[in-house]
C-alpha positions, 0 to 999 in steps of 0.5 A: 807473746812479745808483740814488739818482737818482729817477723817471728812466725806465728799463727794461732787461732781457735776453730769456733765457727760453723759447719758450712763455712768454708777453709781452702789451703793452696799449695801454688805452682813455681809458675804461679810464685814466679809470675802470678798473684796466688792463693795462699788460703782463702775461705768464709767463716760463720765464726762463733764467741771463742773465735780468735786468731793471730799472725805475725812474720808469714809472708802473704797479704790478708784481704778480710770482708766484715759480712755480719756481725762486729769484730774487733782487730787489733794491727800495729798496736791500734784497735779497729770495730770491724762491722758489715761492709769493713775491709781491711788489707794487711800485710801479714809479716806484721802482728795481727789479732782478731776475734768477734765482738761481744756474742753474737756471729761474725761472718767474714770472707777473706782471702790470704795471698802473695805475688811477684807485684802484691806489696806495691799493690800494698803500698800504694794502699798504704798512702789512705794511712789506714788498714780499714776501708768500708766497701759495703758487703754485695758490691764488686769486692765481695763478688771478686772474693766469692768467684775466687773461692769457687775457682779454688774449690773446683780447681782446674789447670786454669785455676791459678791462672783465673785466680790471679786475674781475679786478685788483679781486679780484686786489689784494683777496686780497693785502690779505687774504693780507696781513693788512692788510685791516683794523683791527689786531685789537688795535684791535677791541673784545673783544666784536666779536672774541668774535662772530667766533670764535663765528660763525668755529667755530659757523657751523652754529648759529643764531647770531641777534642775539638770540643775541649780546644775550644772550650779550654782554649788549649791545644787539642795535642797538649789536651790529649798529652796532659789528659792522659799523663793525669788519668790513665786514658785518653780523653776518647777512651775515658768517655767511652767507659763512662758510657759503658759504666752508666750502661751497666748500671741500666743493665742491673737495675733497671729493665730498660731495653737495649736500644734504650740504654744505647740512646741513655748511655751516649751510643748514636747505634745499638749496633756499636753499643753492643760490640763496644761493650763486648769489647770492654765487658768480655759480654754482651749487653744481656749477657752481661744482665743475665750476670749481674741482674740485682 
């Protein structure tokens, strides 16, 4: 095939790979293609030595998870060692390759999709100047991939529905994991970053606007104003999900108790504790561990 030759449909591939692995082909709805994220396919592969497979010129976006064992994948005439924990975010229009590296199994988890927003999700992953990322292979990006596959094979009328919510998140932690979720922190105003890292390591304190008039010798009005052009929250609302995060983090891997977690994460009472986190979270707090507990 003529590399250089672009947007030429193609789509090759050589089926070596388990039994149990899983391959789900979607038709999507006309509400989904006009106002939702939907899946195109998705699966997860146990992929053996002669696996391999090609795309160019299809009109999605390819998120692939590295779970064990190494591939190599060739994009835009670069080629990238894939190995556990590797995620790349490609823009299936342009050519593509990729089959395991040396013997041993490869198993990935991936998911091919379009939507109404998906290539301004792309571009503003574009801006990390690579296709590759590393996310590790149990943390949220594996989780969103491994949901989504369970909502594709049991399919309901809400599965399309589910599934672009799912990919909103999905797309929304690569941009963080990433780190090009926002402005380039050289671009934030000192003063802006000074409030983070207090609010970032003193989340438990009573971090008040008045507190950051103070401390910052600023107007407490500009403070709010400049705070939230730079980062999306207000100053109130990116403490509280501070807490709620450092929360979460006691819920999974400690066996703290909640009255405990409420006093470590910052909250005077459990009782606002807990509807502050159901609030945010969609759970309670044991709910919440019941879920995610490690």
């Amino acid at each position: 095939m003529d590399h250089d030759k672009i947007h030429t449909l193609t789509k090759n591939y050589t089926k070596d790979w388990s039994e149990d692995s899983i391959w789900i082909i979607n038709t999507p709805s006309e509400l989904a293609r006009e106002a939702f994220f939907y899946v195109q396919e998705i699966g997860m592969f146990q992929c053996f030595s002669n696996y391999y497979t090609e795309h160019e010129g299809i009109a999605s976006f390819l998120v692939m998870l590295t779970l064990a064992g190494e591939s190599s994948y060739r994009y835009q005439n670069n080629i990238y060692r894939l190995r556990p924990g590797d995620l790349f975010f490609v823009d299936c229009m342009e050519y593509h390759s990729l089959r395991p590296h040396g013997s041993a199994r490869w198993d990935m988890i991936w998911i091919q999709f379009n939507g109404i927003v998906a290539q301004s999700y792309y571009q503003q992953f574009l801006r990390q100047k690579t296709p590759v990322i590393h996310v590790g292979t149990m943390e949220r990006v594996y989780h969103y991939l491994a949901e989504l596959i369970q909502i594709n094979q049991e399919r309901s009328i809400y599965s399309e529905l589910i599934s672009s919510k799912l990919i909103t998140e999905l797309l929304t932690e690569i941009l963080i994991q990433s780190g090009v979720a926002y402005p380039v922190k050289n671009s934030i105003p000192e003063y802006i970053q000074e409030a983070i890292k207090e609010i970032d390591t003193h989340f438990k304190d009573n971090l008040s606007l008045d507190y950051f008039a103070e401390t910052l010798t600023i107007s407490k009005f500009h403070f709010l104003k400049e705070f939230k052009k730079y980062t999306g929250f207000t100053p109130n609302n990116y403490l509280r999900m501070t807490r709620i995060n450092h929360a979460k983090k006691l819920l999974r891997c400690t066996n703290m108790n909640v009255y405990e977690i409420a006093e470590s994460a910052g909250f005077q009472t459990v009782g606002y504790f807990i509807n502050t986190f159901k609030k945010i979270v969609g759970m309670t707090p044991l709910q919440f561990r019941q879920k995610h507990s490690l």
